[in-house]
C-alpha positions in Angstrom: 0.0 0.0 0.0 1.2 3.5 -0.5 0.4 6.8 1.9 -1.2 6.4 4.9 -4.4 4.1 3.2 -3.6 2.0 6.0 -4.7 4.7 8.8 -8.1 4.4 7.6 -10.5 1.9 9.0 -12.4 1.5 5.6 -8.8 1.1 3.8 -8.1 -1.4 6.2 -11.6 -3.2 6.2 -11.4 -3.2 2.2 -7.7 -4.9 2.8 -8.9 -7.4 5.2 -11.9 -8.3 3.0 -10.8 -8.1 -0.6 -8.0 -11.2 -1.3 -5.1 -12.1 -0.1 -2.9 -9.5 2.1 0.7 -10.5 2.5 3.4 -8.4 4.6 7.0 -8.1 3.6 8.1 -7.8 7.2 11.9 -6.0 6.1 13.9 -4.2 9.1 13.9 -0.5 9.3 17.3 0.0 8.7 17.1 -2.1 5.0 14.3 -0.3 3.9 16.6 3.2 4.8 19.1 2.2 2.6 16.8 2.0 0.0 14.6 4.9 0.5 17.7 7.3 0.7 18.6 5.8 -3.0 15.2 6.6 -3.9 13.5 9.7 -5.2 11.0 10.6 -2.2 9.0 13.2 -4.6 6.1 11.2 -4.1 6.5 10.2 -0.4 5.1 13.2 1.5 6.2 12.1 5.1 9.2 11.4 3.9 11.1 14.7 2.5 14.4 15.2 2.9 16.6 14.5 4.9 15.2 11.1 5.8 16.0 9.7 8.6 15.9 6.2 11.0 14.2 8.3 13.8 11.4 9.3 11.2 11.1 5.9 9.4 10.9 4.4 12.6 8.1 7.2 14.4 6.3 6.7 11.2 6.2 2.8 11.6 5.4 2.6 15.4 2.6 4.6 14.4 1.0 2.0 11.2 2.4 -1.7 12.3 -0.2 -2.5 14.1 -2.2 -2.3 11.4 -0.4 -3.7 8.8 0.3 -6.9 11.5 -3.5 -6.7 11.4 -4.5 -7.1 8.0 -2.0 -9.0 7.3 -3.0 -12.9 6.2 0.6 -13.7 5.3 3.8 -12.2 6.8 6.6 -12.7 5.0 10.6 -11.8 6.8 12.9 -10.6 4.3 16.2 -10.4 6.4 18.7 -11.9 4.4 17.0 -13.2 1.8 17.2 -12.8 -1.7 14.7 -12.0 -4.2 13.9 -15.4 -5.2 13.9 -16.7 -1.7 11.4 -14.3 -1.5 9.3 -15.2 -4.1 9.5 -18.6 -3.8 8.4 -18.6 0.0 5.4 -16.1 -1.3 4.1 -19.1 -3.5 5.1 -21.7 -0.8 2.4 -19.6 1.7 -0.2 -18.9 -0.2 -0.3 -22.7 -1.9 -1.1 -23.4 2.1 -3.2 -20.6 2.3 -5.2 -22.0 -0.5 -4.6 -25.5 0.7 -3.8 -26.4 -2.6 -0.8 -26.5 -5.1 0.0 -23.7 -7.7 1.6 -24.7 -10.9 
């Protein structure tokens, strides 16, 4: 999801009820790497300079939420792309209770 849509009950009511949510859980400090590579134009809470401290007020403030919608959690520490991937399929084959090809 993108802005805060996951401050709003409906947002998180439509999330909850509408598929299959699944939650790259990735630690703060990988995802500040990559957001000071990015452009943050269209990030509003996030203008320069972006910092840890903000990053990490700003997901105090949502996790519980995301936890909450979440039907699949997925860590990335230390995985790879394909890892990734791979154990994306491998949860929501159980999820579904059946295989995808």
């Amino acid at each position: 999801t993108g802005g805060g849509i996951i401050l709003k009950e409906e947002n998180r009511n439509a999330l909850s009820n509408k598929g299959i949510t699944i939650l790259l859980d990735t630690p703060l400090e990988i995802l500040f790497k990559y957001l000071k590579k990015e452009t943050l134009k269209n990030r509003p809470l996030l203008k320069e300079p972006v910092t840890l401290g903000r990053l990490q007020k700003i997901w105090t403030h949502r996790k519980k939420h995301y936890f909450a919608c979440a039907d699949i959690v997925i860590k990335t520490k230390n995985k790879s792309l394909d890892n990734i991937t791979l154990e994306i399929i491998n949860k929501l084959e159980q999820y579904n209770g059946n295989t995808i090809s």
